[in-house]
Backbone as a chain_set.jsonl record, in Angstrom:
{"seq": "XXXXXXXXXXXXXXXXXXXXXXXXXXXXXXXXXXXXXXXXXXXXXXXXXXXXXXXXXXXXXXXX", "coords": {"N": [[-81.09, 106.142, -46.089], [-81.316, 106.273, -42.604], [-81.57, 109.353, -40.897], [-79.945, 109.837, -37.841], [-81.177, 111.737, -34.746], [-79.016, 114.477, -33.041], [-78.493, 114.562, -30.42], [-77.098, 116.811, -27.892], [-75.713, 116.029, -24.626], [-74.986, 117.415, -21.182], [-71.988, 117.817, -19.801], [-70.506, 116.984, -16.969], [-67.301, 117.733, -15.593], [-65.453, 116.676, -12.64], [-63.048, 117.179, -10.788], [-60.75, 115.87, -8.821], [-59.338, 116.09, -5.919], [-55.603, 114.739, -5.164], [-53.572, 112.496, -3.715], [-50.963, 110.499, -3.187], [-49.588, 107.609, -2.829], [-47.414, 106.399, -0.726], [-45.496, 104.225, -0.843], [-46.178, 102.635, -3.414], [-46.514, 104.696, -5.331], [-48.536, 105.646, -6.524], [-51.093, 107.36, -7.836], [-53.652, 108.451, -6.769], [-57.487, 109.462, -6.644], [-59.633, 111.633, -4.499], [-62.594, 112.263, -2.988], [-62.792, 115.716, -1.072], [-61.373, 116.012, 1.952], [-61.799, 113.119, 2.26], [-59.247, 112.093, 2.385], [-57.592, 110.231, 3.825], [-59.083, 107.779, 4.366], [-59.722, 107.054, 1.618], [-57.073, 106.439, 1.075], [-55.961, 104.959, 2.731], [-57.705, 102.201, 2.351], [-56.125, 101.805, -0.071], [-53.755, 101.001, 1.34], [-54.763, 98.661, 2.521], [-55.87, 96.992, 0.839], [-53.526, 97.046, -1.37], [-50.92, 96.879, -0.201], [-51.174, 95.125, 1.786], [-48.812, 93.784, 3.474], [-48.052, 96.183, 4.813], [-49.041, 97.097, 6.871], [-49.042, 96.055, 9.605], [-48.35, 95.288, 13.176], [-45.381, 96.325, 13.134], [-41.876, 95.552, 11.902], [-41.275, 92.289, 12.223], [-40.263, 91.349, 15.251], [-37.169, 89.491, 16.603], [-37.159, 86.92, 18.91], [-35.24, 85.466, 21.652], [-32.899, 83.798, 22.111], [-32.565, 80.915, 23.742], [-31.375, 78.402, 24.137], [-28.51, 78.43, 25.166]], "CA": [[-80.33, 106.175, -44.872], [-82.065, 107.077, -41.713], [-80.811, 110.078, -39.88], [-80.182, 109.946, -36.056], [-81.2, 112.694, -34.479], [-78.188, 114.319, -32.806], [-78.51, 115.468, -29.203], [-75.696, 116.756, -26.835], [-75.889, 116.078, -23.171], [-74.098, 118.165, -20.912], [-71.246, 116.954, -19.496], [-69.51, 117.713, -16.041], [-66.139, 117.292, -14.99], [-64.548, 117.243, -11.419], [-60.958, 117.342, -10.753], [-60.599, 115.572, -7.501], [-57.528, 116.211, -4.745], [-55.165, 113.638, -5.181], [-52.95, 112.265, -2.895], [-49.767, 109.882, -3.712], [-48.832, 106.77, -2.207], [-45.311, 106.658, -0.578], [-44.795, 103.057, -1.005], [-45.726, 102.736, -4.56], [-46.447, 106.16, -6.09], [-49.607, 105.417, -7.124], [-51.883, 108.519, -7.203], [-55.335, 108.07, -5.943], [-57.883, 110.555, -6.004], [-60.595, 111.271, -3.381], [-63.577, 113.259, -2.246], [-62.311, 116.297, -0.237], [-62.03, 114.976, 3.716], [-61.743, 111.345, 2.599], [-57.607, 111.348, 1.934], [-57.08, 109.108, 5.072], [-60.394, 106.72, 3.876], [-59.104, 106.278, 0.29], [-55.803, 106.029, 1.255], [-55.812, 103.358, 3.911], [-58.238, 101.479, 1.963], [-55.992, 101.076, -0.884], [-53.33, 100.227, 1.76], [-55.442, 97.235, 2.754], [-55.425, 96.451, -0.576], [-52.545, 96.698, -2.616], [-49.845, 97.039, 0.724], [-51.719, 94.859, 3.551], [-48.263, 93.417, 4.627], [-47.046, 97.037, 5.374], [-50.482, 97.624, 7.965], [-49.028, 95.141, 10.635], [-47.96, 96.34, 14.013], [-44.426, 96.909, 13.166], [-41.474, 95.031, 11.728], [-41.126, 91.052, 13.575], [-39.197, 91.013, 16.357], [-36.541, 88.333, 16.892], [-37.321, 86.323, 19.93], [-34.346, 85.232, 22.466], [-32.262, 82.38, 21.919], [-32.594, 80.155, 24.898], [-30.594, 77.541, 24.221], [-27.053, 78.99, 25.61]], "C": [[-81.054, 107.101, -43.879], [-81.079, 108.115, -40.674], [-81.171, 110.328, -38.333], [-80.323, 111.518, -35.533], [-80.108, 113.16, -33.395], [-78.709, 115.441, -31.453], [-77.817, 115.358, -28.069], [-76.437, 117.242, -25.505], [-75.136, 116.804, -22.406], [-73.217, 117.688, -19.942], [-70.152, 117.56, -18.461], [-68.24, 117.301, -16.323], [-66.013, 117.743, -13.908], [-63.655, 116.401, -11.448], [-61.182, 117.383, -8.414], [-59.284, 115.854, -6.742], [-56.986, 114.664, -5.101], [-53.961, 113.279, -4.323], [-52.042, 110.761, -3.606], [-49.261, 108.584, -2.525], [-47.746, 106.346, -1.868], [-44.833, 105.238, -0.997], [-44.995, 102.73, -2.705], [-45.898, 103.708, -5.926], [-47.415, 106.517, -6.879], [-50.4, 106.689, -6.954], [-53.401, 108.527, -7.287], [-56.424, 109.265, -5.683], [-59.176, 110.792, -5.1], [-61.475, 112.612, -3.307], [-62.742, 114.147, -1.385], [-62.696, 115.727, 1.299], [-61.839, 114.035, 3.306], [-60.487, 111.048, 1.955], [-57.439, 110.37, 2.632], [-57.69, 107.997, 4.384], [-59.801, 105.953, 3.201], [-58.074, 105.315, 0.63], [-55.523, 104.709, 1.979], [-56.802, 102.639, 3.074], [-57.415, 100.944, 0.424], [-55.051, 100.335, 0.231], [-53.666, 98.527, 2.306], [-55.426, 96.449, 1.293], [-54.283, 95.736, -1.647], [-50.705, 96.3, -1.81], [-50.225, 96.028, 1.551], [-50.535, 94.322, 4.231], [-47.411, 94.652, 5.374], [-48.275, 97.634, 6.914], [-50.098, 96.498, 9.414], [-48.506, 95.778, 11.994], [-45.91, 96.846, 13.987], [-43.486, 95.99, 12.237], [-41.23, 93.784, 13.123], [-40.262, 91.466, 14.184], [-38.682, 89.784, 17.017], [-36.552, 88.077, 18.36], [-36.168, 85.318, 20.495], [-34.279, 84.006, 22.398], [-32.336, 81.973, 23.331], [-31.932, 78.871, 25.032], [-29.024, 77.89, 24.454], [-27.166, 77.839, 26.97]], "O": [[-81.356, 108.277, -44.085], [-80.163, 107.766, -39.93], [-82.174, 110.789, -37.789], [-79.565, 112.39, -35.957], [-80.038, 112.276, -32.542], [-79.117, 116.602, -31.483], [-77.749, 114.371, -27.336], [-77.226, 118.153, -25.254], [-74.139, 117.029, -23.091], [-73.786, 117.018, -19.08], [-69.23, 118.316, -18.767], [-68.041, 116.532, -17.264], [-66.273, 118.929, -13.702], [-63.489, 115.284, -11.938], [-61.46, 118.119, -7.467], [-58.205, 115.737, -7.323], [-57.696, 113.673, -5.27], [-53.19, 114.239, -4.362], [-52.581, 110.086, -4.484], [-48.62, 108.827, -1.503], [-47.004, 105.867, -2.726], [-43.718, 105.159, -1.513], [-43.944, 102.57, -3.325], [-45.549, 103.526, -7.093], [-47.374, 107.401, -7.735], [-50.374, 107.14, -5.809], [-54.007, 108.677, -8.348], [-56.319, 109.969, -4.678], [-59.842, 109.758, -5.064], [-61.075, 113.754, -3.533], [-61.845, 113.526, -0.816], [-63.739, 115.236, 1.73], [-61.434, 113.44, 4.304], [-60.361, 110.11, 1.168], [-57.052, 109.382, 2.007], [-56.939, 107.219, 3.795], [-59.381, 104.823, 3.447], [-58.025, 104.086, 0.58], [-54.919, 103.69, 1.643], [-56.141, 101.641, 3.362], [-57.837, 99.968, -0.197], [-55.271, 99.127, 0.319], [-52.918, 97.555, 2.403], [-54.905, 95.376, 0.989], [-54.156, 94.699, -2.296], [-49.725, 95.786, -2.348], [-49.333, 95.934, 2.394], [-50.67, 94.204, 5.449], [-46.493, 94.486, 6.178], [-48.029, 98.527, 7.725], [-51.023, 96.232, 10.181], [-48.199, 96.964, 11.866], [-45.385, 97.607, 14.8], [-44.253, 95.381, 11.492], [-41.083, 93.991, 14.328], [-39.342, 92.04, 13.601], [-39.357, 89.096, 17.783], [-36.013, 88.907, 19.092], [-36.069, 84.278, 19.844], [-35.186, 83.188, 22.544], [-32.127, 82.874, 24.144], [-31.978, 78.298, 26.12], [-28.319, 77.389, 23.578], [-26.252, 77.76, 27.79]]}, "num_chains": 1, "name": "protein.A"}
């Protein structure tokens, strides 16, 4: 039985800011400075019908 030679790499971690999505609570984390970025990019994503310019607005009956 051939033995592997055993060699440890060194191994970062970063612990990113995370920021929380109000609509579904999702928590997302990001480069410092790029909360907005992330954020709106999942909205395009996972929200896009909440990115529109507002709720429709009902348009005037005209038949009276």
């Amino acid at each position: 039985m051939a033995r592997r030679s055993s060699r440890s790499f060194p191994v970062t971690v970063t612990q990113l800011p995370l920021v929380r999505c109000q609509i579904c609570g999702r928590t997302i984390a990001h480069q410092p400075g790029r909360a907005n970025e992330v954020l709106t990019e999942h909205y395009v994503k996972a929200h896009p019908e909440m990115l529109g310019s507002g709720p429709p607005v009902a348009e005037p009956d005209d038949s009276q």
